[in-house]
N, C-alpha and C positions, 0 to 999 in steps of 0.2 A: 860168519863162515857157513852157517845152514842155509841162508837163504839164498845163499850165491850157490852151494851143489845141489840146492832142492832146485834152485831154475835150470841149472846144467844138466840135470837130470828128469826135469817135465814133473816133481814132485810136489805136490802143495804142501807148504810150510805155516805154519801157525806162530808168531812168536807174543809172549807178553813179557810187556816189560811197565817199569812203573813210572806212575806220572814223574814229569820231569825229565825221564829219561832226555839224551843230547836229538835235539831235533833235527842234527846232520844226519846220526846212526838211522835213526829212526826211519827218514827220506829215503837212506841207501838200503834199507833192508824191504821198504815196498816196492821199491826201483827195481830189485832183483822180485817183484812178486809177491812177498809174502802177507801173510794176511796178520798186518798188526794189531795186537788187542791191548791197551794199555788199562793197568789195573793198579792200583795200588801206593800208596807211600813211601816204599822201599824194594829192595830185591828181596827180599825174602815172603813178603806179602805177595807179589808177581809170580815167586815160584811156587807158593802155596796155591794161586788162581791157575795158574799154568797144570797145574798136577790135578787138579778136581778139574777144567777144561778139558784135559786128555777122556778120564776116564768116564766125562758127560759126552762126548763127541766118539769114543772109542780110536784115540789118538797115541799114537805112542809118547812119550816124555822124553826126553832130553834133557836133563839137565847141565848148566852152564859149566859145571868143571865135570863131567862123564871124561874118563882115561879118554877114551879114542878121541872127543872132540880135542881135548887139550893135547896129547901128542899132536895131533894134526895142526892144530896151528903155530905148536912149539917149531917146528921145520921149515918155516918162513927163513928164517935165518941162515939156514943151510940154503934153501931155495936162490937165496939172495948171493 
């Protein structure tokens, strides 16, 4: 979802996620732009690199369940 309104919007996106992750997501979120950094063992190790990334780069954070993100793609369903 971030890196498809970061491109809709002309924004640079950063995401990490951890080795392994699915190698389709992964395709579709450079597709849209974003600058993948893969780190880690697990998700929580990624959002640990993710959070000291932000504040080495002076990045904002997002993380993967933030209220707004998750309303927002909770309404796919409605959308549908």
């Amino acid at each position: 979802s971030i890196p498809y309104a970061a491109a809709r919007f002309g924004v640079p996106v950063t995401v990490v996620v951890p080795e392994g992750n699915s190698v389709e997501k992964n395709r579709a979120m450079e597709g849209f732009g974003a600058r993948l950094v893969v780190h880690g063992r697990d998700f929580d190790a990624a959002r640990e690199h993710a959070a000291a990334l932000a504040a080495h780069e002076g990045l904002r954070f997002a993380p993967s369940f933030h209220p707004a993100l998750v309303r927002g793609v909770a309404t796919y369903a409605l959308e549908l």
